[in-house]
N, C-alpha and C positions, 0 to 999 in steps of 0.2 A: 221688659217694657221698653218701649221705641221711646228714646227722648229727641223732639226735635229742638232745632235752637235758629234762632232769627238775628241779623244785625241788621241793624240800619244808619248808610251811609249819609254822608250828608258832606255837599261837594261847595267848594265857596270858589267860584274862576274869578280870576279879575276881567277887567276892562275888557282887552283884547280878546279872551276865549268866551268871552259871553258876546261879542258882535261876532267871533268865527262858528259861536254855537246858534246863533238866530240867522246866520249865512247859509249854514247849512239847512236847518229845516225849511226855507224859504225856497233854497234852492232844488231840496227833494221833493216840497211843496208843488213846484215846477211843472218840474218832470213829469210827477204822478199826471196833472192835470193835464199838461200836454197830452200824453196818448192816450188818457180817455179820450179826451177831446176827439181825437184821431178814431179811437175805437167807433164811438159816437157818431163820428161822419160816414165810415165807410157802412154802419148799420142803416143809416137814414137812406143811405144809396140804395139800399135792398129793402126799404120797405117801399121807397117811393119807385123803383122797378117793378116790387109785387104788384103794388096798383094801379100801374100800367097797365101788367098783365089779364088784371082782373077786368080791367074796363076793356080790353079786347085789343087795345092798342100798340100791345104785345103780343108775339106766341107765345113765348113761354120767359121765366125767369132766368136768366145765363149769367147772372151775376154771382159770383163768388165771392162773397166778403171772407170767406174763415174767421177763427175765433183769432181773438190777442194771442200773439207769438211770442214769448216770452226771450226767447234766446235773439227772434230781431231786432226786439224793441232794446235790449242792453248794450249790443252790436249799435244800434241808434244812437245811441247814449252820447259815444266817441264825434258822428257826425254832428252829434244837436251842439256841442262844445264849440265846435267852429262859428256857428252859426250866433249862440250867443254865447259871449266871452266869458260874461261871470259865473257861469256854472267852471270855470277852471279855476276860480278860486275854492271852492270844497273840495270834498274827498269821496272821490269817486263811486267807492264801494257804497255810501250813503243814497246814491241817483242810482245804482242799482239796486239796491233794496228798496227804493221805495217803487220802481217796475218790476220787481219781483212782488212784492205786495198787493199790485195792480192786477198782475194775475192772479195772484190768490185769492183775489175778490172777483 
């Protein structure tokens, strides 16, 4: 007979690592949201060329959106840091899981 067995932890931070831990999800919170957003644009661009085309106003659709690029968007990551500062206060690997996420979705 398999016996399994359970713990359950239970973590008390102070001060400090509970504003570095609401930094963080805020900050991965971010992210995510940015390149939807981004995903979200580059799709409206190809539906609003579809209905160009459809109204005759186009020949034909030549827009290339492609899906979410998961290895650019992480390569992103580094640039979006420049751009705004407070994502250099977390921990990086956190903003890339949460666009690795993005594309799991």
């Amino acid at each position: 007979m398999l016996v399994k067995k359970t713990f359950k932890f239970r973590i008390f931070p102070n001060q400090k690592q509970i504003q570095l831990i609401n930094k963080t999800i805020g900050c991965s919170r971010f992210v995510f949201n940015f390149f939807l957003g981004k995903q979200k644009q580059k799709d409206a661009y190809w539906f609003i060329v579809e209905e160009m085309k459809q109204n005759g106003q186009l020949p034909s659709n030549n827009w290339k959106g492609g899906f979410f690029n998961k290895y650019g968007a992480v390569k992103a990551v580094r640039q979006l840091k420049e751009y705004y500062p407070f994502l250099k206060e977390v921990d990086s690997i956190s903003l890339q899981k949460s666009v690795e996420n993005l594309a799991d979705s």
